[in-house]
C-alpha positions as CSV (number, residue, x, y, z in Angstrom):
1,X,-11.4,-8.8,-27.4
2,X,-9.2,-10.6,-29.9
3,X,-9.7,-13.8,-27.7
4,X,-12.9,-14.1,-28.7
5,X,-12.8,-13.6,-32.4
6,X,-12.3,-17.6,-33.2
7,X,-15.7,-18.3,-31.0
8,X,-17.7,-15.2,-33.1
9,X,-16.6,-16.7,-36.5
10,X,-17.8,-20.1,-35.2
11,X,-21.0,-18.6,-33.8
12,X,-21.4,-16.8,-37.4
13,X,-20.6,-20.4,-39.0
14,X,-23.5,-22.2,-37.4
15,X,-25.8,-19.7,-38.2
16,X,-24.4,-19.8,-41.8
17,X,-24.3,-23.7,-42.3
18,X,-27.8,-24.6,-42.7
19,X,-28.5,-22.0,-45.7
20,X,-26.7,-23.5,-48.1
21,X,-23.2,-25.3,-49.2
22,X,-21.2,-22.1,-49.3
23,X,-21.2,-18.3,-48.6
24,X,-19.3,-15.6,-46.8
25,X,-19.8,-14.1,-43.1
26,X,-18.0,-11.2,-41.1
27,X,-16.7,-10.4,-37.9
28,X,-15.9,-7.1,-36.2
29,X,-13.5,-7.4,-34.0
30,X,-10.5,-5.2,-32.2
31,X,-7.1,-6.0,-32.7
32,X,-4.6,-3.8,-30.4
33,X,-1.2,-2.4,-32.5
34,X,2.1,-1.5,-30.1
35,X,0.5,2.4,-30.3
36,X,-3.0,2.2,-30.8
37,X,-6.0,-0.5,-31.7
38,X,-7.6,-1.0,-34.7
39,X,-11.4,-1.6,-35.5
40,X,-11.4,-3.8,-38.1
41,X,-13.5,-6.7,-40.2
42,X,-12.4,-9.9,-41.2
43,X,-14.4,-11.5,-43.9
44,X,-14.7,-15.2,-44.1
45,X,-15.2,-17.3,-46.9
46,X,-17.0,-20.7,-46.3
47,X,-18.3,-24.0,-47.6
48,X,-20.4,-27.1,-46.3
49,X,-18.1,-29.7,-44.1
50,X,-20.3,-32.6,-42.5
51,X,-22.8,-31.4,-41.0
52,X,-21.2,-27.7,-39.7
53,X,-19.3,-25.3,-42.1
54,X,-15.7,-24.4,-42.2
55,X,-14.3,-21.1,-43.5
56,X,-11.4,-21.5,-46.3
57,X,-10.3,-17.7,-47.2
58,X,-10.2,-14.8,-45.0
59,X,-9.5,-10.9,-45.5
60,X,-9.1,-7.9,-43.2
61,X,-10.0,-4.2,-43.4
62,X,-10.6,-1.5,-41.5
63,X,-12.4,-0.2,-44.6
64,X,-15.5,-1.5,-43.9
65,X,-18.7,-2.1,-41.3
66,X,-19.8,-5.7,-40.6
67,X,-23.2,-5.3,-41.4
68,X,-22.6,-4.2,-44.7
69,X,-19.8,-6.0,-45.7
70,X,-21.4,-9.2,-47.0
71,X,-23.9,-7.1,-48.9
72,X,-22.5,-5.3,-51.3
73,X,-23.8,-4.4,-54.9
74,X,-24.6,-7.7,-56.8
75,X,-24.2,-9.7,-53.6
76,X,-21.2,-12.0,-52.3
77,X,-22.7,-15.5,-52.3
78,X,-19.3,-17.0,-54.2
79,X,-15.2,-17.0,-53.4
80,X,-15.0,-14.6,-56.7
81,X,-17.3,-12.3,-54.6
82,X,-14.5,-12.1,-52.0
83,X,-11.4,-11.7,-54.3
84,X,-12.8,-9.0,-56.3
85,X,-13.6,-6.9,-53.0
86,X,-9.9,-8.4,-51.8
87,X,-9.0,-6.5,-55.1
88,X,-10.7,-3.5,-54.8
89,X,-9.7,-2.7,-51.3
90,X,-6.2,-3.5,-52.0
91,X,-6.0,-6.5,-49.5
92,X,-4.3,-9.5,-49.3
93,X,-6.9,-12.5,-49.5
94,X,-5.6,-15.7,-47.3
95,X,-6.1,-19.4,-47.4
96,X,-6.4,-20.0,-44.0
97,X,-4.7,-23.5,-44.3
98,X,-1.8,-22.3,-46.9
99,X,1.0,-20.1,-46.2
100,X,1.3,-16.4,-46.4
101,X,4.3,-14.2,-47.2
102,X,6.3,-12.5,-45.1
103,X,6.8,-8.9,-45.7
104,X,9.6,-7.6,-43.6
105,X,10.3,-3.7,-41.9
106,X,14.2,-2.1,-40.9
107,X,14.9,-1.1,-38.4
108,X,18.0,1.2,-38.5
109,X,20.9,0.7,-36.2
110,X,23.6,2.5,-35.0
111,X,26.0,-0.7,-35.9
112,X,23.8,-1.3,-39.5
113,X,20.7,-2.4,-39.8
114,X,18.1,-5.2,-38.5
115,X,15.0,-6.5,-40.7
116,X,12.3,-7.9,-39.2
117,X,10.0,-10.8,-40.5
118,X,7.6,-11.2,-37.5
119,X,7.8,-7.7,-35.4
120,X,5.4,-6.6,-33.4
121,X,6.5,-3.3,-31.0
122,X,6.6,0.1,-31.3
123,X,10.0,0.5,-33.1
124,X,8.2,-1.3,-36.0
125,X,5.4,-3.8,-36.7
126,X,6.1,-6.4,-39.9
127,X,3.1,-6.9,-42.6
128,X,2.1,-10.1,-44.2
129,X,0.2,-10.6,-48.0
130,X,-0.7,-13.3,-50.8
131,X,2.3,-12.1,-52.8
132,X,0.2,-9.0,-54.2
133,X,-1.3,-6.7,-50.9
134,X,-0.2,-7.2,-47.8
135,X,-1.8,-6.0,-44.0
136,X,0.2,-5.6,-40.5
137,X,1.0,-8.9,-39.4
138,X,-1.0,-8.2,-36.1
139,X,-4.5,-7.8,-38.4
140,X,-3.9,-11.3,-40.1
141,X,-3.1,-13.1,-36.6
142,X,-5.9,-11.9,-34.3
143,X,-8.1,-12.7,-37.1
144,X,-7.7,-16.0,-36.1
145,X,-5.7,-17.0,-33.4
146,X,-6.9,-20.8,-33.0
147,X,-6.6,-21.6,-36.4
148,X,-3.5,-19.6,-37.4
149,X,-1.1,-19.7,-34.6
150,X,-2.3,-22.1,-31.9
151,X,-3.8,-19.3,-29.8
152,X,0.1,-17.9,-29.7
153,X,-0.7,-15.0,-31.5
154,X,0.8,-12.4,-29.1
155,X,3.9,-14.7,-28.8
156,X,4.8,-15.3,-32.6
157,X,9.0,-16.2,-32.1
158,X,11.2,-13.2,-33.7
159,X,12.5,-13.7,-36.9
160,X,15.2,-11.3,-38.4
161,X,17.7,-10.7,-40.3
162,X,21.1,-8.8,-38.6
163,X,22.8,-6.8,-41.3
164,X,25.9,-5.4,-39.9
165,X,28.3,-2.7,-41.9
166,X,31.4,-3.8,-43.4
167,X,32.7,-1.2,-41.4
168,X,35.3,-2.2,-38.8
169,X,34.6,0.8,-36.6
170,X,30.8,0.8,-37.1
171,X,29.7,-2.3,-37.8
172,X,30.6,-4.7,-34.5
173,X,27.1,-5.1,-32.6
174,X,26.7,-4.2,-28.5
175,X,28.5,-6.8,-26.7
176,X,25.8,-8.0,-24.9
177,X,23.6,-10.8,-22.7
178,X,20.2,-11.9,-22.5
179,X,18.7,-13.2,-19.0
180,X,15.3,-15.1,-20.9
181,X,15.8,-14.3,-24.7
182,X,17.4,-17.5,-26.7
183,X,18.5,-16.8,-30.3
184,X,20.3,-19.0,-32.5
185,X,22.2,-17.1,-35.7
186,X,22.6,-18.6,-39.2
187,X,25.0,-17.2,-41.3
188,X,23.7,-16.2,-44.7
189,X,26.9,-13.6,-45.8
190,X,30.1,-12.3,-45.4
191,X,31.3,-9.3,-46.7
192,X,35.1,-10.1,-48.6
193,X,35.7,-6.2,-48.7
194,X,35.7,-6.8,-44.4
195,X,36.8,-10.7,-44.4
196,X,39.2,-11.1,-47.4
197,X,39.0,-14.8,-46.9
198,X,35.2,-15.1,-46.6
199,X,35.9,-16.0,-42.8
200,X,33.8,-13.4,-40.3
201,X,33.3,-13.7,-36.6
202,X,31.5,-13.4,-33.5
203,X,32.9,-12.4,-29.8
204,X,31.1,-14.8,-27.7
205,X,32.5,-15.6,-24.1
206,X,36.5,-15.2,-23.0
207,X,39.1,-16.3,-23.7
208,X,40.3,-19.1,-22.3
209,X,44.4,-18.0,-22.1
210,X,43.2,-14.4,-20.3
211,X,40.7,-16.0,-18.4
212,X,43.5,-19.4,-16.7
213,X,46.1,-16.0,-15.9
214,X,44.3,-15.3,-13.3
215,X,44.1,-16.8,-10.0
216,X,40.4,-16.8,-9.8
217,X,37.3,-15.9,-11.6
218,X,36.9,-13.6,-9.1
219,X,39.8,-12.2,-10.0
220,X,39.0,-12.8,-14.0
221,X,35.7,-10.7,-13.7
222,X,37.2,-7.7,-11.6
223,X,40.3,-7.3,-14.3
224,X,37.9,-7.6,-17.0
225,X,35.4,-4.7,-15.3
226,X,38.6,-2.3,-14.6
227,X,39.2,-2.7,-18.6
228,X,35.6,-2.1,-19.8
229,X,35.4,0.9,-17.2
230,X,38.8,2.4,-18.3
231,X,37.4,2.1,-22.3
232,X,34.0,3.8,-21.1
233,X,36.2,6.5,-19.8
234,X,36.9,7.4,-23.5
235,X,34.5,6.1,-25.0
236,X,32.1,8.6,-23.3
237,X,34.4,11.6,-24.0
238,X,34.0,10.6,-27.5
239,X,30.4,10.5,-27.5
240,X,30.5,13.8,-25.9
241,X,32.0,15.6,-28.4
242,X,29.8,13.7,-31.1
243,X,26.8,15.1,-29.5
244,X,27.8,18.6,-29.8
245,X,28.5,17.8,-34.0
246,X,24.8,16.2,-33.4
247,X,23.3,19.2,-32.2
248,X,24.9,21.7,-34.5
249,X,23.9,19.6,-37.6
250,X,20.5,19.5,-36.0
251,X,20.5,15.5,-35.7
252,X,18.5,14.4,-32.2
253,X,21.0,12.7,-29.9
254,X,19.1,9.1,-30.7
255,X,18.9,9.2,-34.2
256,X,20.9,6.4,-36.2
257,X,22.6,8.4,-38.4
258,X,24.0,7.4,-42.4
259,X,28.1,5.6,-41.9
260,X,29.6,8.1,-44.4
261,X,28.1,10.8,-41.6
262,X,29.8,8.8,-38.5
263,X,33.0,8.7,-40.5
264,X,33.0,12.6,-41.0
265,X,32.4,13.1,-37.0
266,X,34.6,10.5,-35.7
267,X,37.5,12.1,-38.6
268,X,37.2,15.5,-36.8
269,X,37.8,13.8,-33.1
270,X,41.0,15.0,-32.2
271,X,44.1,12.0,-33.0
272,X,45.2,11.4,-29.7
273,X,41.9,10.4,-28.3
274,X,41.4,8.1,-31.2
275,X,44.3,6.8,-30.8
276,X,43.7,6.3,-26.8
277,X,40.1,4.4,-27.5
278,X,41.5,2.0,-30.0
279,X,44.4,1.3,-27.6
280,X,41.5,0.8,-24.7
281,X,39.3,-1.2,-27.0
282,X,41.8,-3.5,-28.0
283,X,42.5,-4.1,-24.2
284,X,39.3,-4.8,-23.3
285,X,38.2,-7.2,-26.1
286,X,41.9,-9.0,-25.3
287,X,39.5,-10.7,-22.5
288,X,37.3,-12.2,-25.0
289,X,37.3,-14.7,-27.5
290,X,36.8,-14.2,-31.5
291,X,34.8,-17.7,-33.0
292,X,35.5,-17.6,-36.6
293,X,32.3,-17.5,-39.1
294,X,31.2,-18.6,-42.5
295,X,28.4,-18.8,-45.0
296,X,26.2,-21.6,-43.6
297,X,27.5,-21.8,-39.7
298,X,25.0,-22.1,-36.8
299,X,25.1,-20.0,-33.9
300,X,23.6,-20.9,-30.4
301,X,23.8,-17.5,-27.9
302,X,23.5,-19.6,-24.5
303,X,22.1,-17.5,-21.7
304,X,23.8,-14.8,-19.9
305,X,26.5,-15.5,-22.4
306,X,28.5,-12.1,-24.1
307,X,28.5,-12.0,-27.5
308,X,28.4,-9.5,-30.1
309,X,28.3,-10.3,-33.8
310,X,31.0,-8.3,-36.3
311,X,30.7,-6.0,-38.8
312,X,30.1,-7.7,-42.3
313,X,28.6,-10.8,-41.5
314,X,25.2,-11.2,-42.4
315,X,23.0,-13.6,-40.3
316,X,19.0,-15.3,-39.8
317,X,18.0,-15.0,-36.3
318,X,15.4,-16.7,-34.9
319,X,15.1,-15.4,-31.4
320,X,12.4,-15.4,-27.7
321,X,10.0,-12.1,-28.6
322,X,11.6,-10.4,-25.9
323,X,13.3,-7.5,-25.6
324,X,16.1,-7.1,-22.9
325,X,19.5,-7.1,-22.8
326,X,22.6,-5.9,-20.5
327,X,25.0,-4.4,-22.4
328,X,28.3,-4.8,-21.6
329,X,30.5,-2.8,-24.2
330,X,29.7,-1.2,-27.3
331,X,32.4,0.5,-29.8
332,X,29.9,3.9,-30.2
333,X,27.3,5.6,-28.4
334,X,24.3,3.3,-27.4
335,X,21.4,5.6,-28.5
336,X,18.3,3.5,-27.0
337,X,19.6,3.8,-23.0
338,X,21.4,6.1,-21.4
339,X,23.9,3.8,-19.5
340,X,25.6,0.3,-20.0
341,X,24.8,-2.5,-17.8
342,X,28.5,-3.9,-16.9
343,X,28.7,-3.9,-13.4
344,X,25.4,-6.4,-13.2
345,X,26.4,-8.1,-16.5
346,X,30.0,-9.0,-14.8
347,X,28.8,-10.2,-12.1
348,X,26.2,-12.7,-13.6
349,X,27.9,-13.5,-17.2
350,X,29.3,-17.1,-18.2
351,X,32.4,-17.4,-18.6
352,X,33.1,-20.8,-20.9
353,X,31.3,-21.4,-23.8
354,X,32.1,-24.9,-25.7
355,X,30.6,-24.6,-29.0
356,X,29.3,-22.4,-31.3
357,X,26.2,-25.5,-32.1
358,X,25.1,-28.6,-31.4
359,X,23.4,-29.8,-34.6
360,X,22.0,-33.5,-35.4
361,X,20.3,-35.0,-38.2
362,X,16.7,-35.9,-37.7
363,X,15.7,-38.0,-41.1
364,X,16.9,-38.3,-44.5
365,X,14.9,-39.0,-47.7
366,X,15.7,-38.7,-51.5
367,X,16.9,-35.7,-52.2
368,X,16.8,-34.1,-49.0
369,X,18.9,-34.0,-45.3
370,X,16.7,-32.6,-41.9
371,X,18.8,-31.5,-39.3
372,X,17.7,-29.5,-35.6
373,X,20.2,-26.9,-35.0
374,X,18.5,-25.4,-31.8
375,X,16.2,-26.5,-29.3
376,X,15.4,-24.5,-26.5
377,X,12.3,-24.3,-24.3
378,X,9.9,-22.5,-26.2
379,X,10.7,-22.9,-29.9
380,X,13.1,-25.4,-32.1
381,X,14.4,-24.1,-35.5
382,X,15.8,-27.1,-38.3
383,X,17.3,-27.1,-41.7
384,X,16.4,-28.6,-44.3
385,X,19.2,-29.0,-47.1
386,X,17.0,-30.0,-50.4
387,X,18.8,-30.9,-53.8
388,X,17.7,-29.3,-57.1
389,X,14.1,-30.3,-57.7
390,X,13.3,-32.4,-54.7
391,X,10.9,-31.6,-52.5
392,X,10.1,-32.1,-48.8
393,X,7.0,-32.0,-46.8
394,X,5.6,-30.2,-43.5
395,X,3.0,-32.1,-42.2
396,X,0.1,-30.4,-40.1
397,X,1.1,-30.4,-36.1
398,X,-1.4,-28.8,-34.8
399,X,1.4,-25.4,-34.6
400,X,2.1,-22.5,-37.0
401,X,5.6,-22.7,-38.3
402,X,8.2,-19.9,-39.9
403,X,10.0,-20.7,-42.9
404,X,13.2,-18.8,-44.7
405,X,14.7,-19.6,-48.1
406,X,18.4,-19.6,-47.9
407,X,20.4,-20.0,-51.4
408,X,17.7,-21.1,-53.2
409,X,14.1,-20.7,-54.3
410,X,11.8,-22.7,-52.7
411,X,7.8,-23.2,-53.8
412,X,6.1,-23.3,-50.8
413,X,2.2,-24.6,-52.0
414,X,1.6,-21.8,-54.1
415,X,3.8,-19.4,-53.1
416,X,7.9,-19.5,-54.0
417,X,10.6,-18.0,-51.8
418,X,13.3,-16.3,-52.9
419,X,17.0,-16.4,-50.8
420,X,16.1,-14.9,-47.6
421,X,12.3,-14.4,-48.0
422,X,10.3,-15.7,-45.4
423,X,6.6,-17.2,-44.6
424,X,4.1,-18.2,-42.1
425,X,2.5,-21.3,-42.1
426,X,-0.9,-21.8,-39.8
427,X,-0.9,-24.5,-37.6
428,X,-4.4,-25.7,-38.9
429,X,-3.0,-26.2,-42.2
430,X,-2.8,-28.6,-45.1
431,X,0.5,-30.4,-45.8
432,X,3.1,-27.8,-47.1
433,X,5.2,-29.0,-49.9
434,X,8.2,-27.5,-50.2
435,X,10.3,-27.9,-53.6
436,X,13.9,-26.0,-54.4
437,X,12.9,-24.6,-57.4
438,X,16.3,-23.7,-58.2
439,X,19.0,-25.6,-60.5
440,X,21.5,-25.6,-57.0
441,X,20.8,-27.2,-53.4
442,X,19.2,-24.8,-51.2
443,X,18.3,-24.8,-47.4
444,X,15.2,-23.9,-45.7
445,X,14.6,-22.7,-42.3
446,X,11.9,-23.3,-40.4
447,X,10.7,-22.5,-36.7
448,X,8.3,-23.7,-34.8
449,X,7.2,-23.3,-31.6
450,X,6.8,-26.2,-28.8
């Protein structure tokens, strides 16, 4: 149904274009949600272009009928007719060629917590606004697939934020890998109460010492399995015993729960066995290899490559919308499967990883530095370093783009961007300037598809 919703604005349009230089027209359409689908009407503000019409300014509801809609008391002939419905409805009111905030969910975690800019699933669905209302981000795309997003609408790239604890027993992430999702980490903070020195990490890969001991790879990956299986050992009567706190607190089993509660249960697990999982922990990881991290380092997570981020560094991740993984260790209970997935992640994982990134500059101009950290098959993600004051365009492509803020404020057309806030810009759109509106350099982020 959502498909179609371009061609019935159009067919709306034509009808519209020979009754005068400007006006407004309305579309029902369906748009389906992770759960459910919505009925909804998008109302479309237009004016004369050539010979046709071409709608500027669009809202969504599910507040009102299409046949009504452009009929209301004192009729809605003019744009002000629009924005003072947009305001009585409490709705966000778009230029379809301009950018459109961001407006992110969390998702709690066992390990901390993950925002989300673009998602779209049933753990949580992100919303988008013109600074004052905003709508689920799902509404605004299927609105207007062509124009917006390229027809990509129901393939909009993940962007998020990871927002580990500081917490060395609760904040490392799953040490995991990804058969088809590519994500590339930029490091935005690092928690000095966890990493003195302002120096985090990530485990990614093996080490390289463990890994030449051995005789073979063969040999590399069965020693490494033996370890994680001798930590799961523990690890699981740990869990165990957890679950019985769970269950006489009245917590269900999956539920993230609050750290200073974790640090009560795990304080109450007898010494020995705490002592016995650290010592297996530290065996198992001995296979691995620690990358040091710091404010402003680019991560590339290669395919079928191990890594787990640490607790207390903050990263932007741009990532494939998809979700799988194979876990191959985690340092708690993994509440959202039942099992790990070591024995087919061993078997398949890389070994040797050669860099954290691969960055290169693309163009220079006064006052600013463009560089493409990542390209992979589906999207590319650059930075853009701007100095205090200087500005930087995005020229139309004919593809939507996503754009962060990091250490800076950034006016994007009529909207600014504060450090990690984030917007979507339509791929029919007009040039985007962007401007650090701050007194400091600042970097900007931006996705795009390919």
């Amino acid at each position: 149904m959502t498909a179609s919703t371009d061609f019935l604005l159009q067919q709306q349009l034509d009808l519209a274009a020979p009754a005068g230089e400007s006006g407004v027209v309305a579309v029902r359409f369906e748009c389906p949600q992770p759960e459910r689908t919505d009925s909804l009407v998008a109302l479309y503000q237009w004016q004369k272009e050539g010979e046709g019409a071409t709608a500027t300014h669009m809202l969504v509801t599910d507040r009102l009928d299409a046949e009504s809609a452009i009929s209301p008391p004192g009729g809605m002939e003019q744009a002000s007719g629009l924005e003072e419905l947009a305001q009585r409805l409490g709705v966000p009111l778009f230029d379809l060629r301009g950018p459109a905030i961001l407006d992110p969910v969390a998702i709690p975690k066992p390990w901390g917590q993950e925002i989300w800019f673009t998602g779209i699933e049933e753990r949580g669905v992100s919303r988008i606004g013109d600074g004052r209302h905003t709508i689920p981000l799902p509404w605004y795309l299927h609105a207007a697939p062509a124009r917006l997003a390229n027809s990509r609408h129901e393939n909009i790239n993940l962007l998020k934020i990871l927002d580990p604890l500081p917490d060395p027993l609760l904040g490392d992430l799953y040490f995991e890998l990804h058969e088809k999702k590519q994500e590339v980490y930029v490091v935005t903070g690092v928690d000095r109460a966890a990493w003195p020195d302002g120096r985090g990490a990530i485990r990614l890969g093996f080490s390289t010492d463990v890994r030449q001991s051995y005789d073979s790879d063969k040999a590399f990956r069965a020693a490494y399995r033996e370890a994680v299986t001798s930590y799961r050992a523990v690890r699981e009567d740990i869990d165990k015993r957890i679950d019985g706190l769970r269950e006489a607190e009245g917590v269900p089993l999956d539920a993230p729960v609050a750290p200073e509660v974790q640090r009560r249960w795990l304080a109450s697990i007898p010494a020995n066995l705490r002592h016995e999982e650290r010592t297996r922990r530290a065996a198992m990881n001995a296979f691995t290899r620690l990358w040091p991290l710091q404010v402003g380092d680019v991560v590339q997570v290669p395919l079928l490559t191990p890594h787990a981020l640490q607790h207390g560094v903050r990263t932007v991740e741009f990532q494939t919308p998809v979700y799988e993984r194979k876990i191959l260790s985690f340092g708690q209970k993994v509440l959202t499967q039942s099992h790990w997935d070591t024995d087919e992640a061993v078997a398949q994982m890389v070994l040797h990883v050669e860099t954290l990134s691969q960055c290169e500059t693309l163009s220079r101009g006064t006052g600013w530095r463009q560089e493409r950290i990542v390209t992979f098959d589906d999207f590319v993600v650059d930075r853009l370093i701007v100095e205090a004051g200087r500005h930087w365009s995005l020229e139309p492509d004919g593809e939507y783009a996503l754009l962060m803020a990091v250490g800076a404020t950034f006016e994007i057309g009529r909207l600014a961007l504060a450090h990690e806030e984030a917007c979507f810009v339509p791929a029919e759109r007009h040039v985007a300037r962007c401007r650090n509106a701050s007194p400091e350099p600042g970097v900007l982020l931006i996705a795009r598809p390919r």
